[in-house]
DOFIRO-605032 format. One record per residue (C-alpha): residue number from 1; x, y, z; residue in one letter. Coordinates in pm, 1 decimal, always signed. Layout:
<pts>
(NUM, (X, Y, Z), "A");
...
</pts>
This chain:
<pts>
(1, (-363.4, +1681.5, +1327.6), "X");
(2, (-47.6, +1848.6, +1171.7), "X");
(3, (+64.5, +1851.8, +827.4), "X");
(4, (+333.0, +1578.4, +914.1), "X");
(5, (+82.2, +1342.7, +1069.4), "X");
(6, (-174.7, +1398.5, +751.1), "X");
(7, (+99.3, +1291.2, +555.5), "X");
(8, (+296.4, +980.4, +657.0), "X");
(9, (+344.5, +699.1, +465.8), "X");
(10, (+82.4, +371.1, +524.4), "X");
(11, (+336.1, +166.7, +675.9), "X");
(12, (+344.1, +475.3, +945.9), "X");
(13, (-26.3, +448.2, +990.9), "X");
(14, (-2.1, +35.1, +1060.6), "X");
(15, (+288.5, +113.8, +1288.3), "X");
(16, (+70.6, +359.8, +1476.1), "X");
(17, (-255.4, +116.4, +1501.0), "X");
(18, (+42.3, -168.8, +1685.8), "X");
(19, (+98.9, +131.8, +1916.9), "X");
(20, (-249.8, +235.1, +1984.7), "X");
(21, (-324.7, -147.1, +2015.8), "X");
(22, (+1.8, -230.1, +2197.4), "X");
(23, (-99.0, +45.4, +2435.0), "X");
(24, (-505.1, -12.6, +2479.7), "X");
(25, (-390.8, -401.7, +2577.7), "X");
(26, (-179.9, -243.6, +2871.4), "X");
(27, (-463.7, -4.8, +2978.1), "X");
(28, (-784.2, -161.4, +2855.3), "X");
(29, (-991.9, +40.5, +3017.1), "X");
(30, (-835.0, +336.4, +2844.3), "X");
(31, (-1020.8, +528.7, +2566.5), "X");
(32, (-962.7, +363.6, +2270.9), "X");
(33, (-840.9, +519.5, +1930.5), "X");
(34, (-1098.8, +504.4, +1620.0), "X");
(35, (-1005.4, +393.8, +1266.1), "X");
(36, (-1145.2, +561.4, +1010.9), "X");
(37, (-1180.6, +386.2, +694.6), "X");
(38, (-1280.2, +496.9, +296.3), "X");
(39, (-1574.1, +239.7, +249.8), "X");
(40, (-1709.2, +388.2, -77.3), "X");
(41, (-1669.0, +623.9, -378.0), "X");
(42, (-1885.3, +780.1, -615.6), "X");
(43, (-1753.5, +1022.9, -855.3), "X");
(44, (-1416.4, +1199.9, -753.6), "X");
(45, (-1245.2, +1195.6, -446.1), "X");
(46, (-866.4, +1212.5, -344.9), "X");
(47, (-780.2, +826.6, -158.1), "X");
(48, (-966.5, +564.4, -292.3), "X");
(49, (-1139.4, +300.6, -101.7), "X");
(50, (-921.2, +134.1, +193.8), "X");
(51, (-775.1, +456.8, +254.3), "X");
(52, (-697.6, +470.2, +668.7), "X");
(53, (-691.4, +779.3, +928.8), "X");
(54, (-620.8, +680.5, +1279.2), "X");
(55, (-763.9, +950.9, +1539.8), "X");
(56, (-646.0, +920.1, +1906.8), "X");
(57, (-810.0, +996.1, +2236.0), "X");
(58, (-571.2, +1324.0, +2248.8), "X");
(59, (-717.4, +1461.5, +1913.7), "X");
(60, (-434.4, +1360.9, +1744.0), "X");
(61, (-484.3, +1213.3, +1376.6), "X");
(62, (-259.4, +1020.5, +1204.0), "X");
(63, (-276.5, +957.7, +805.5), "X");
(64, (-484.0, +1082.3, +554.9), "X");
(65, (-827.1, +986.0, +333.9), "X");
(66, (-906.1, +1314.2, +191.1), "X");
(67, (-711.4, +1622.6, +82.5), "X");
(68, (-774.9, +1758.0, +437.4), "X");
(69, (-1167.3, +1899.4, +423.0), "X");
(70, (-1323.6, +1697.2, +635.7), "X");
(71, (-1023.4, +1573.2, +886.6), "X");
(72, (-1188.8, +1829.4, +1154.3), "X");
(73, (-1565.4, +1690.5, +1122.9), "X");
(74, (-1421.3, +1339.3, +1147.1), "X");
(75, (-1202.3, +1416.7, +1457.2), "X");
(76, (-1578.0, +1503.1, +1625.3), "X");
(77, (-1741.5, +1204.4, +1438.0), "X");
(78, (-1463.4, +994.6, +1658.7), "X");
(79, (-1538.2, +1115.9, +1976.0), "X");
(80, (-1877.8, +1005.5, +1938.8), "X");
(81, (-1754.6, +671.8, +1863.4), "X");
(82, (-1546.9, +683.1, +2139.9), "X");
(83, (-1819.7, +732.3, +2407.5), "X");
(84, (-2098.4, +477.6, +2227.3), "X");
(85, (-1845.3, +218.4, +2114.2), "X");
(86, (-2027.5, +149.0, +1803.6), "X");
(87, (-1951.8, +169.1, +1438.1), "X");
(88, (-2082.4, +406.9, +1204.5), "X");
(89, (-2081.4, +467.4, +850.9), "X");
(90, (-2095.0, +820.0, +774.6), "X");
(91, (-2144.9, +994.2, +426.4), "X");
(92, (-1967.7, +1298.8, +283.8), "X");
(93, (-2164.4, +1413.4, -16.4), "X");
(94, (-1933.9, +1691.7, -167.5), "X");
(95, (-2134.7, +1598.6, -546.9), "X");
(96, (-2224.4, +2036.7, -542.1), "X");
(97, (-1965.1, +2248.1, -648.8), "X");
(98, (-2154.4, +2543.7, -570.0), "X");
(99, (-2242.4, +2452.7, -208.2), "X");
(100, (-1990.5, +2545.5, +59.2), "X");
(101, (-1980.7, +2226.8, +253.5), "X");
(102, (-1962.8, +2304.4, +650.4), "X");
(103, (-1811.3, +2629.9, +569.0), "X");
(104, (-1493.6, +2456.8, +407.1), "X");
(105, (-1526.4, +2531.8, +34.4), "X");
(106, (-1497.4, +2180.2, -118.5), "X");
(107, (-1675.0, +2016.6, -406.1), "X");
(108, (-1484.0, +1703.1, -470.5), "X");
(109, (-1763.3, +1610.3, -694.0), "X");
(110, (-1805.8, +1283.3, -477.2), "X");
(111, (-1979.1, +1124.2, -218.7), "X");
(112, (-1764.8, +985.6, +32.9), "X");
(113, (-1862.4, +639.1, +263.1), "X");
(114, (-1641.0, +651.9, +566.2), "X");
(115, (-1670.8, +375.4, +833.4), "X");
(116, (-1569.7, +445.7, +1199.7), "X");
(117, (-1515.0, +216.2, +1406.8), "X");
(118, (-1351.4, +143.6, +1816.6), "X");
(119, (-997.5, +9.4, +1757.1), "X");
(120, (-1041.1, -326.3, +1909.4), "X");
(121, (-808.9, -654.6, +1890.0), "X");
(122, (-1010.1, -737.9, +1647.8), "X");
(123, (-791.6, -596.7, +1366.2), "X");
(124, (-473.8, -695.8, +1487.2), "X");
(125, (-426.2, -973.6, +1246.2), "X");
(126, (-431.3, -712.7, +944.2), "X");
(127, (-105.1, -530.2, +1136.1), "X");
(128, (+18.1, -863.1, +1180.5), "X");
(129, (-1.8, -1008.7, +834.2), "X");
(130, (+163.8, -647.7, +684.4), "X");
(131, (+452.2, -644.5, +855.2), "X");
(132, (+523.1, -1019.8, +829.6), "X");
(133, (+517.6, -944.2, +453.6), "X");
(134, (+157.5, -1173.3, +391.2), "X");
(135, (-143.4, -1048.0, +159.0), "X");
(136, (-472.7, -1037.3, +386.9), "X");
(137, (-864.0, -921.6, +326.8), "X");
(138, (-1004.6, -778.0, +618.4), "X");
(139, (-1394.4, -799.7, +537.4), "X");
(140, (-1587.0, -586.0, +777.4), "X");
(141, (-1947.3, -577.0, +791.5), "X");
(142, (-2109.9, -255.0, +712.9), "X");
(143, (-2498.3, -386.9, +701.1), "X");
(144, (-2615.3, -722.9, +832.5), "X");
(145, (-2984.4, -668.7, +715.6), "X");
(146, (-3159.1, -919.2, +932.7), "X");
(147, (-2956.3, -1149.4, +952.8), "X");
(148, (-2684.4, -1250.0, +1247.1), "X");
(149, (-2403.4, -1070.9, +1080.5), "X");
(150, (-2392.2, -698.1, +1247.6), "X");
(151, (-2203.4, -417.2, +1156.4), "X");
(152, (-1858.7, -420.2, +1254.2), "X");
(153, (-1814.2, -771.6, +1239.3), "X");
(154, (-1487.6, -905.6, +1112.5), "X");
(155, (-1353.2, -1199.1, +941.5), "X");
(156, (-1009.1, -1223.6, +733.5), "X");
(157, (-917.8, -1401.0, +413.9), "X");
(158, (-543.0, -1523.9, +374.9), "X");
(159, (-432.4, -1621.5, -3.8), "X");
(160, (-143.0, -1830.2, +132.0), "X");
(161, (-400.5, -2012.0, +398.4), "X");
(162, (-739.6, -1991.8, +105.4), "X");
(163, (-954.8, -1979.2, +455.2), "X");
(164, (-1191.9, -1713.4, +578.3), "X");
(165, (-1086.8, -1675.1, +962.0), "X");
(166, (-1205.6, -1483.0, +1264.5), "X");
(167, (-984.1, -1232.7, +1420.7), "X");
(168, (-902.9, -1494.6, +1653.3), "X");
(169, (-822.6, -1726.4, +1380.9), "X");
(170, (-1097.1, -2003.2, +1422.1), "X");
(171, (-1281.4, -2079.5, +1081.3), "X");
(172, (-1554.4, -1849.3, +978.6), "X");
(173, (-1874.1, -1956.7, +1082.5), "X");
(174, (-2145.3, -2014.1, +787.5), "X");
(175, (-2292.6, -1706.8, +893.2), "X");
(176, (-2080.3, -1543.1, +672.4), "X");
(177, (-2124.7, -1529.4, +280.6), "X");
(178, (-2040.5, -1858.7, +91.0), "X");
(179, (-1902.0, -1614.6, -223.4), "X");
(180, (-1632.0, -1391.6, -55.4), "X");
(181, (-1312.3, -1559.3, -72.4), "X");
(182, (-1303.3, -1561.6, -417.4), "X");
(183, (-1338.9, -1150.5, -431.1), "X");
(184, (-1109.4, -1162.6, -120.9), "X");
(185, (-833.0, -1318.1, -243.3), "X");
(186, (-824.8, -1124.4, -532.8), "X");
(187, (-831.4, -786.5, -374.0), "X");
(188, (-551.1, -906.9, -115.0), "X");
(189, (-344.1, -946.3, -396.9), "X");
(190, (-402.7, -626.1, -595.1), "X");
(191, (-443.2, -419.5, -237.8), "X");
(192, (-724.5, -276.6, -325.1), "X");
(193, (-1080.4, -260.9, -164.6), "X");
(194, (-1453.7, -263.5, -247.5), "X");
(195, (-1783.4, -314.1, -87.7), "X");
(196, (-1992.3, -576.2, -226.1), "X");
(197, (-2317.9, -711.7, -184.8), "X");
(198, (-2396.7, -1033.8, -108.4), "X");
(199, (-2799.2, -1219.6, -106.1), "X");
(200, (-2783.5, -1483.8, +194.7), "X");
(201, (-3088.4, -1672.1, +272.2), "X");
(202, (-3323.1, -1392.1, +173.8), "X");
(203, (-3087.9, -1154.1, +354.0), "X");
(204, (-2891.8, -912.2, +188.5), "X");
(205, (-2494.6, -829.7, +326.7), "X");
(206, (-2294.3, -575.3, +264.1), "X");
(207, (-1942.6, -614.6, +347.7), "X");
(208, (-1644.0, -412.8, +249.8), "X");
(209, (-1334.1, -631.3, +186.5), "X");
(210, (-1026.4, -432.2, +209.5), "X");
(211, (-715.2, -591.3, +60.2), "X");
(212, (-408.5, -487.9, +254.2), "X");
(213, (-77.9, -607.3, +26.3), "X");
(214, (+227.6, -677.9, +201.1), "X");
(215, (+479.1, -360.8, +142.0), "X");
(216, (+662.7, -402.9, -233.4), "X");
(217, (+1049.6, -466.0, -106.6), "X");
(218, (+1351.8, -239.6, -274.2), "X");
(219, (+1657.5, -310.4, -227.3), "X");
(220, (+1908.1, -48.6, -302.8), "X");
(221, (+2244.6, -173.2, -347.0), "X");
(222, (+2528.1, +111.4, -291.9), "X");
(223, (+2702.8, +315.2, -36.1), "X");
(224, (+2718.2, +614.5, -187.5), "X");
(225, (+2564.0, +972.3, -22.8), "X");
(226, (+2332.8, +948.9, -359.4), "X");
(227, (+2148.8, +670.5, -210.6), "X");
(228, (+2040.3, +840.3, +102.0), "X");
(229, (+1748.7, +1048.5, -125.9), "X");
(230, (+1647.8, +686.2, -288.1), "X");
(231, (+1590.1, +542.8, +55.0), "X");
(232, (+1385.1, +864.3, +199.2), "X");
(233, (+1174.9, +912.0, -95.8), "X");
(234, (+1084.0, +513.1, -149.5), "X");
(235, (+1067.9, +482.8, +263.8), "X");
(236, (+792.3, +792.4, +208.9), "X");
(237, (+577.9, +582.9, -78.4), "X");
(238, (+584.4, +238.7, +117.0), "X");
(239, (+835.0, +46.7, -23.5), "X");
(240, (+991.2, -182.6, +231.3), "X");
(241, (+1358.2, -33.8, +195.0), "X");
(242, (+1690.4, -263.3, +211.7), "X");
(243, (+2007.0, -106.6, +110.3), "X");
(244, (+2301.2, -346.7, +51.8), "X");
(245, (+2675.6, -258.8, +88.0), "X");
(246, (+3015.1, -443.0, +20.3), "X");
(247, (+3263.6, -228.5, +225.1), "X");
(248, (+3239.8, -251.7, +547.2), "X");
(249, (+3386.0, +70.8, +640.9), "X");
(250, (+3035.6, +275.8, +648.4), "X");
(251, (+2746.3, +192.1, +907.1), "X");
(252, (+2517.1, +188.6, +702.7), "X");
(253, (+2218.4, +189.6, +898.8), "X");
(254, (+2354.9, +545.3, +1041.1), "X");
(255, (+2375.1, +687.7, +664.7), "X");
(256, (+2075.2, +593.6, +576.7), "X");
(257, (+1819.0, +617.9, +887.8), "X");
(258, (+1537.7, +572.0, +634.5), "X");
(259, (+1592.3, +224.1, +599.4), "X");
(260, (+1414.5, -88.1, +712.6), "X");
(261, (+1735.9, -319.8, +645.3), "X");
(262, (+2110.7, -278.1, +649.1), "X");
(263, (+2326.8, -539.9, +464.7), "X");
(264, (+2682.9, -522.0, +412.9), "X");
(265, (+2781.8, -863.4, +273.8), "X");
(266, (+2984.7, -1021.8, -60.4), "X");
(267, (+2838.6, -924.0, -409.2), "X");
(268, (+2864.1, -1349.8, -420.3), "X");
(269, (+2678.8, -1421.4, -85.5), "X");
(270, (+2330.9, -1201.9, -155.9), "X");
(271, (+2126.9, -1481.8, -190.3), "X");
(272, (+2199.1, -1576.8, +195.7), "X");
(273, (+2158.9, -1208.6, +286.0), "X");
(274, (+1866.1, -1065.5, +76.6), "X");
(275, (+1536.1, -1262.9, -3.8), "X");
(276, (+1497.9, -1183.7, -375.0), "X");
(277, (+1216.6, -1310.1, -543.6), "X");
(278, (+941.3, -1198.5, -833.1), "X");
(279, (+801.3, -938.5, -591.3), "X");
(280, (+1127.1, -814.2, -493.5), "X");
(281, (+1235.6, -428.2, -704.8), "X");
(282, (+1586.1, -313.6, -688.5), "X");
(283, (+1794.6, +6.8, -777.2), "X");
(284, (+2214.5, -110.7, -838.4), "X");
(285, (+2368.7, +241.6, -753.1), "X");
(286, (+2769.8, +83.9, -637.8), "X");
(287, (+2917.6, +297.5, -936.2), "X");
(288, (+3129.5, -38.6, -904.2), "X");
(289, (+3151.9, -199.2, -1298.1), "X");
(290, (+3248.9, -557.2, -1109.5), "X");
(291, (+2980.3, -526.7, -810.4), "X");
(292, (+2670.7, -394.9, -1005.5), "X");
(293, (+2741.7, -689.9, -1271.2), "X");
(294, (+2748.2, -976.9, -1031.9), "X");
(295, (+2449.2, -772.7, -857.5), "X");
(296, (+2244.0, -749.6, -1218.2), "X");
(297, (+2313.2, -1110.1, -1286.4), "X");
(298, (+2209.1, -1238.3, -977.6), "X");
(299, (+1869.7, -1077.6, -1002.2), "X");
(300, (+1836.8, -1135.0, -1323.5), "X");
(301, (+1895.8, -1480.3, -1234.6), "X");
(302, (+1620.2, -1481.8, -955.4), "X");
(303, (+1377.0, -1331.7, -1193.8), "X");
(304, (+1268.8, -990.5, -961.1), "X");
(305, (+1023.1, -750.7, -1090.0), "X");
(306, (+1228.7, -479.2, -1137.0), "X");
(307, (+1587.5, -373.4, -1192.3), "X");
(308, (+1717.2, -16.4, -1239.5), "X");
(309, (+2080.8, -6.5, -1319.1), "X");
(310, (+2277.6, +329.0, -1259.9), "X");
(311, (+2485.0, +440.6, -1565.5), "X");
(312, (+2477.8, +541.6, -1897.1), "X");
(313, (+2349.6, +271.1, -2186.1), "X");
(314, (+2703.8, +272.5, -2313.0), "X");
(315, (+2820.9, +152.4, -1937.6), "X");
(316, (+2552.6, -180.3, -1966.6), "X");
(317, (+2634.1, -221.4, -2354.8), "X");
(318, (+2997.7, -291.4, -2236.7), "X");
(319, (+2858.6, -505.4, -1906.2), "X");
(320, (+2677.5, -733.2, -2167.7), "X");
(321, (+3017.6, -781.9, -2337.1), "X");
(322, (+3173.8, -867.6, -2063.4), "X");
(323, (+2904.0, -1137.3, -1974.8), "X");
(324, (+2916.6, -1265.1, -2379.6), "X");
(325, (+3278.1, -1327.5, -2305.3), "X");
(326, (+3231.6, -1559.0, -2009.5), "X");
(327, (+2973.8, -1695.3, -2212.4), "X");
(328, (+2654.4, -1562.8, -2034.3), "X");
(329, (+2402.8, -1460.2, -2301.7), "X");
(330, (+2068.8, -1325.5, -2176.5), "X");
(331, (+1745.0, -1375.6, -2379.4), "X");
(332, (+1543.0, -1066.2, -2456.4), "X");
(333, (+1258.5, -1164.3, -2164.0), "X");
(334, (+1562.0, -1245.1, -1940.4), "X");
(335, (+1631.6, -824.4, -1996.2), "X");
(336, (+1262.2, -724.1, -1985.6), "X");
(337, (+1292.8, -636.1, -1560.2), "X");
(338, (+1600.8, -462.9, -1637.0), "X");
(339, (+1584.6, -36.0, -1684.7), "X");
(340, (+1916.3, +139.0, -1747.8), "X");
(341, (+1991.0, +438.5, -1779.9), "X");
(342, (+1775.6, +431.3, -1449.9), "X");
(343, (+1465.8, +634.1, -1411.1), "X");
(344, (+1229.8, +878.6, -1576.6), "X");
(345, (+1282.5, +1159.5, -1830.2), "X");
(346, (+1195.3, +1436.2, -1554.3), "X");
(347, (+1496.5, +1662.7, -1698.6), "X");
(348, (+1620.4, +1747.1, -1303.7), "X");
(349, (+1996.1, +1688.9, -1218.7), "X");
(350, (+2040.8, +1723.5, -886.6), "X");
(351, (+2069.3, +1464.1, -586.1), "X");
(352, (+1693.2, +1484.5, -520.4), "X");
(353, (+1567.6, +1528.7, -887.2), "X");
(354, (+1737.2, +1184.9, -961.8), "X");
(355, (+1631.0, +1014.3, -665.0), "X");
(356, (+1248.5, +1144.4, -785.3), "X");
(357, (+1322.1, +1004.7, -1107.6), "X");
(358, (+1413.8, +675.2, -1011.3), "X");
(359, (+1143.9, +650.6, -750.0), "X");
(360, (+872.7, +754.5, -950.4), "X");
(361, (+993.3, +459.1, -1220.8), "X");
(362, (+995.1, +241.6, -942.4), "X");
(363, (+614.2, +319.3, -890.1), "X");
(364, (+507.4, +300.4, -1239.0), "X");
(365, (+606.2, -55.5, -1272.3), "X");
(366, (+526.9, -195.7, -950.2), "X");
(367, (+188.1, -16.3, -1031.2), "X");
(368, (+206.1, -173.2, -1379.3), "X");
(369, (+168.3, +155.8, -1519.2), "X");
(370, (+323.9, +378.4, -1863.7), "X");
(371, (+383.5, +675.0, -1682.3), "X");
(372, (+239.6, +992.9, -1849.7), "X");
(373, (+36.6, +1287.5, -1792.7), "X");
(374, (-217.5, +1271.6, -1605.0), "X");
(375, (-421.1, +1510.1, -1828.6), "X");
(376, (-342.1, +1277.2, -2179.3), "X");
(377, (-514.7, +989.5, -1951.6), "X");
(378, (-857.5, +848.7, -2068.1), "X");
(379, (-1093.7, +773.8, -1786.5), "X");
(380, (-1012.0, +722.5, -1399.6), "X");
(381, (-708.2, +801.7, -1262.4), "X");
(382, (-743.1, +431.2, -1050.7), "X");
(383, (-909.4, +182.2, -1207.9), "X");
(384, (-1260.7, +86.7, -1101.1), "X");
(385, (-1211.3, -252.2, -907.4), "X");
(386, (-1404.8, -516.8, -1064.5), "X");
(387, (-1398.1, -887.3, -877.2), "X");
(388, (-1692.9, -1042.0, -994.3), "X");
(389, (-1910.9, -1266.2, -774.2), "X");
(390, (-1679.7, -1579.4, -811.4), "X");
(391, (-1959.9, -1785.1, -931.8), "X");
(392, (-2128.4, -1724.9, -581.1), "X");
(393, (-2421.7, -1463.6, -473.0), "X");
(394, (-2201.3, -1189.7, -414.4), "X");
(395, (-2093.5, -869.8, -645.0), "X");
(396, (-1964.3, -549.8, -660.7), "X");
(397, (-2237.8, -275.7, -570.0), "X");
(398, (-2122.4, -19.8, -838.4), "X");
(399, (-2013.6, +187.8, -558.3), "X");
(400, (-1659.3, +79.5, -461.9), "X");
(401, (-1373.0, +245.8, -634.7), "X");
(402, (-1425.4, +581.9, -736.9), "X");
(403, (-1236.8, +849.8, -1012.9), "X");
(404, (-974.6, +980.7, -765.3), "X");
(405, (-953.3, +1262.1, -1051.6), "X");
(406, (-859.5, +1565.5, -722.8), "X");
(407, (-542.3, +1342.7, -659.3), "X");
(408, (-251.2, +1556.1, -824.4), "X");
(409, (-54.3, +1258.1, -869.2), "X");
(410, (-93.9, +851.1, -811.5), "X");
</pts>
């Protein structure tokens, strides 16, 4: 695994699992790629749970779920995967800081649950649902007790549908716990995952239910060479990137590569170009006075989560004017999405620095976070999930979502 594969974005990671499943349906007898997956936290550790690695049949890993100690021992883990074809859950206790783990040196001050598992059809509807832009739970089953349920089994929860499905899409049989779609739906939503126990019929469950959120969408709107660094950097933290143009002298989609979407349309037309909708977070970078105002009232009007605006405060003081003479007044929740100057305090100046800024305030709201020092923050770095049983027999098993307190930055 090289440094570049360790650390690609998760929409990289998905993409690779289509290959690797695109590729094992044309050669099926082929040796199949494992998927490692984060199952459980205690203490510290640096991904949290629902954290992916894929690891080929040429050795070659792609994406990350720790710091890079125990890649090597899970690239051997795989291989015995790949010859048995069974699942395993494998534990990395790293809780002794004064141990030198296989040699390495760590002491994450954690114990690590990481399921392994053949990379099988069976999770193509999780690839499917992220890049359609759909919320999904994939709940795999790490311990079926005695009942019928056996490790590795897979079901998926939808929001939008409010149905627990098989991989092929049929309804869930009964087999499966009566409390999990209530848990399941809400980790879809918040993309976050957690194993939890469930008491069937004497029979205890445990199934880990990882929410996989559709990618947050920015849309940058501008032409300018300063927007190339705000499309690679947001591109690299897994926003869904659409820049927007109104001249339609530059290909866009050859300045800016990093892109998922290239629009060049009418400031008037973007509601038939560009879905914009409470989910949607956008950066208005035209250094344009007439463009970025019909742009900031428009998603204003269509109520997005998020809108940086490019300029100084005096620039937007005088755009307001010009909207109070037209007679457009905007109430003070109206202006609540809205962040101008653009970005954080960081104190850099150049391309890069800004684009960091602006990114990084990007982040902090869709994460619904005031961003701050990591070191002047009480208590876990991410939030301990906590999803209740739902009024139904299942719960979380204390062991989820860990203190991610080795991550430098989240």
């Amino acid at each position: 695994m090289t440094a570049h594969t360790w650390s690609v974005p998760e929409t990289e990671v998905v993409q690779s699992i289509r290959d690797h499943l695109d590729g094992r349906a044309g050669d099926p007898e082929g040796p199949p790629a494992v998927l490692a997956t984060v199952v459980g936290v205690e203490g510290n550790a640096y991904r949290r749970p629902g954290a992916k690695m894929l690891l080929g049949a040429d050795g070659e890993g792609v994406g990350a779920i720790t710091a890079g100690c125990l890649e090597e021992d899970l690239a051997s883990v795989a291989e015995r995967i790949r010859e048995t074809g069974t699942p395993e859950v494998v534990t990395y206790d790293l809780m002794d800081d004064d141990e030198d783990v296989w040699g390495l040196g760590v002491g994450c001050n954690g114990i690590i649950d990481v399921l392994l598992e053949p990379l099988t059809e069976t999770y193509r509807p999780a690839v499917d649902a992220f890049e359609t832009g759909h919320d999904v739970a994939v709940a795999t089953v790490l311990d079926g007790g005695d009942g019928p349920l056996v490790r590795g089994d897979r079901a998926y929860y939808r929001p939008d549908d409010g149905t627990l499905r098989t991989p092929d899409g049929d309804p869930a049989s009964d087999e499966w716990p009566a409390g999990l779609a209530g848990p399941a739906g809400d980790l879809a939503g918040r993309g976050r995952g957690d194993t939890l126990v469930f008491d069937t019929d004497g029979t205890t469950v445990e199934v880990f239910v990882d929410g996989v959120a559709a990618p947050t969408d920015l849309v940058v709107f501008g032409t300018g060479h300063d927007v190339g660094p705000v499309t690679e950097l947001a591109a690299n933290n897994d926003f869904r990137v659409t820049v927007v143009g109104f001249r339609g002298a530059v290909d866009l989609a050859e300045r800016f590569p990093a892109a998922d979407r290239t629009v060049t349309t009418a400031p008037g037309r973007l509601a038939d170009e560009v879905r914009l909708d409470d989910r949607t977070h956008a950066v208005v970078m035209t250094h344009n006075f007439v463009d970025d105002r019909i742009v900031v009232e428009a998603l204003l009007d269509a109520g997005v989560a998020y809108v940086g605006l490019m300029g100084p405060r005096e620039r937007f003081e005088e755009m307001l004017e010009a909207f109070a003479d037209e007679g457009r007044q905007f109430s003070e929740s109206e202006l609540a999405p809205l962040y101008t100057p653009v970005g954080l305090d960081l104190g850099g100046g150049s391309p890069y620095q800004i684009a960091h800024s602006i990114v990084a305030e990007v982040l902090a709201v869709s994460n619904d976070r005031d961003p701050g020092h990591l070191k002047e923050r009480e208590g876990p770095i991410h939030e301990r999930v906590d999803v209740g049983d739902d009024g139904g027999n299942g719960g979380n098993d204390g062991a989820g979502d860990g203190v991610d307190a080795d991550a430098p930055t989240q």
